[in-house]
N, C-alpha and C positions, 0 to 999 in steps of 0.2 A: 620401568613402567611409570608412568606417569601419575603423580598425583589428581586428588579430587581438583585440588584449587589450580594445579595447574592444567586440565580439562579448559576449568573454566575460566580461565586468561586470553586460553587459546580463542577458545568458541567468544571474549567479549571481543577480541583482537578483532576475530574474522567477522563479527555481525556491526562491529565497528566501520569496516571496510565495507559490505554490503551497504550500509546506510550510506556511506559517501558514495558509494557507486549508483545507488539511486537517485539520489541528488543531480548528481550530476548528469545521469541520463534524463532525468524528465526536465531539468534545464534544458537542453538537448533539443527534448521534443518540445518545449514549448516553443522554441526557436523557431522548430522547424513546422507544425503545423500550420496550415491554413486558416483557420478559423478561431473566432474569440473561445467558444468552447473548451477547443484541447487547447490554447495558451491559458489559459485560467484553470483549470484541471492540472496540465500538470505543472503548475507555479505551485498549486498549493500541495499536491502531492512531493513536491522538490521540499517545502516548506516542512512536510510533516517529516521527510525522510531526516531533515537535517537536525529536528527537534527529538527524534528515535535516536541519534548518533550522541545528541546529547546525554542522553538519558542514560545511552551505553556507557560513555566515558564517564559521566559522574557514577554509575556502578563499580566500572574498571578503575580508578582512582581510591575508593572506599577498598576493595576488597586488595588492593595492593599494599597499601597501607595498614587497615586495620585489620585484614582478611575476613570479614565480615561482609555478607549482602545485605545493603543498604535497603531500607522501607523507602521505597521510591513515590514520590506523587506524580502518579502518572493514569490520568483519566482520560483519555481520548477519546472522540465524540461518536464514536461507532461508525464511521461514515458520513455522520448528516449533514457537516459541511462540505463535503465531494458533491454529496446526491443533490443537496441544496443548488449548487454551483449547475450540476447539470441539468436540474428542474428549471432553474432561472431563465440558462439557456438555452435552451431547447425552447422555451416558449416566446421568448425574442426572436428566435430565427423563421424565418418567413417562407424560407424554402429550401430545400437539401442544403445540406453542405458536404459538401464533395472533400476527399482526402487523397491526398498524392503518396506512393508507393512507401515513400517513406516514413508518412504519418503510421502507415499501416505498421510497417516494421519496426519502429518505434513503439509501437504499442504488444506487438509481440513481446520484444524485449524485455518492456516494459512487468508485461505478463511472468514472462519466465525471469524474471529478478522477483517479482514477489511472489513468486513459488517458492523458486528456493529458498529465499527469507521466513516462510511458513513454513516449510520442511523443516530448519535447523530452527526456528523455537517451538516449533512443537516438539521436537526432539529432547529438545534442553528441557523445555517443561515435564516432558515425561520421565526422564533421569530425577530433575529437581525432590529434594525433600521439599513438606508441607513450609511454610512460610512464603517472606519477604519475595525468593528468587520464587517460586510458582506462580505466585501470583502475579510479580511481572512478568512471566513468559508466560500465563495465560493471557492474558491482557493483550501485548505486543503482539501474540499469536489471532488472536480477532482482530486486531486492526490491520494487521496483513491481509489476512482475506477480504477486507471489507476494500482493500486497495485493491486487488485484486477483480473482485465484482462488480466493481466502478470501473476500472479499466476494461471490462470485458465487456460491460455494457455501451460503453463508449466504441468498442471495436465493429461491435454488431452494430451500432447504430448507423456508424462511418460505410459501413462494408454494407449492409441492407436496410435501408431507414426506412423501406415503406413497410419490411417483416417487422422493424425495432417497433413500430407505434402498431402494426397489430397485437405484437406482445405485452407492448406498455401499456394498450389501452384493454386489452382481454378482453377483446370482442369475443362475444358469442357466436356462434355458426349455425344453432339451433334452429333458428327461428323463433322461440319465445320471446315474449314480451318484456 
């Protein structure tokens, strides 16, 4: 049966790998999109995955050595430089932007890597004792969703953009004033 620290070797190993795997797919898409939008989205979601991978290894290095979870600084902005980024753009752009088959499916992907990166720390957070490691898998666990909500907002906007600015703009249907 496997020890507590060795659980968590395993689970940094594999959220180690999921960060470079995101990485490397929203490189990918940035490549591949059409529009300044989704190359600026995901350049900096590529950016955030590889700064998460950080954070992983300096944890996995600490508890290798000293077997101790390390008090991590690690404050990430909740999203507002994503939304920022799509706020900016979105008001530059003059008219539709259209996405090719693939932007779409990249952004699926996209979606189901940070699921399941939300699935396993939430997981771990729920395991975790009170301290240093809860607190970073609380944390890393909100900024996954927050990847998550930004990419999803981006997908409906690409797939229905005249529904995405009914929704963004939350018109009323009432008729009141």
């Amino acid at each position: 049966m496997a020890t507590e620290r060795e659980k968590t070797i395993r689970a940094l190993k594999y959220a180690i790998q999921m960060e470079i795997d995101g990485k490397v797919l929203y490189f990918k898409a940035s490549h591949e999109s059409g529009n300044e939008l989704g190359k600026k989205l995901m350049e900096s979601l590529a950016g955030q995955e590889d700064f998460h991978r950080q954070k992983f290894e300096q944890i996995y290095e600490n508890i290798r050595k000293s077997r101790e979870w390390p008090v991590v600084d690690f404050k990430p902005d909740a999203g507002h430089s994503l939304r920022t980024i799509f706020a900016e753009e979105i008001d530059k752009t003059e008219s539709t932007i259209t996405a090719s088959q693939t932007e779409l499916d990249d952004l699926q992907r996209a979606m189901e890597l940070e699921d399941k990166s939300y699935d396993l720390y939430r997981q771990r957070y729920q395991q975790s004792a009170k301290g240093a490691e809860k607190d970073f898998y609380e944390t890393i666990t909100a900024e996954e969703r927050q990847h998550k909500l930004v990419l999803l907002d981006y997908y409906e906007y690409l797939h229905d953009p005249a529904a995405w600015f009914v929704k963004a703009e939350h018109h009323s249907l009432d008729g009141g004033n």
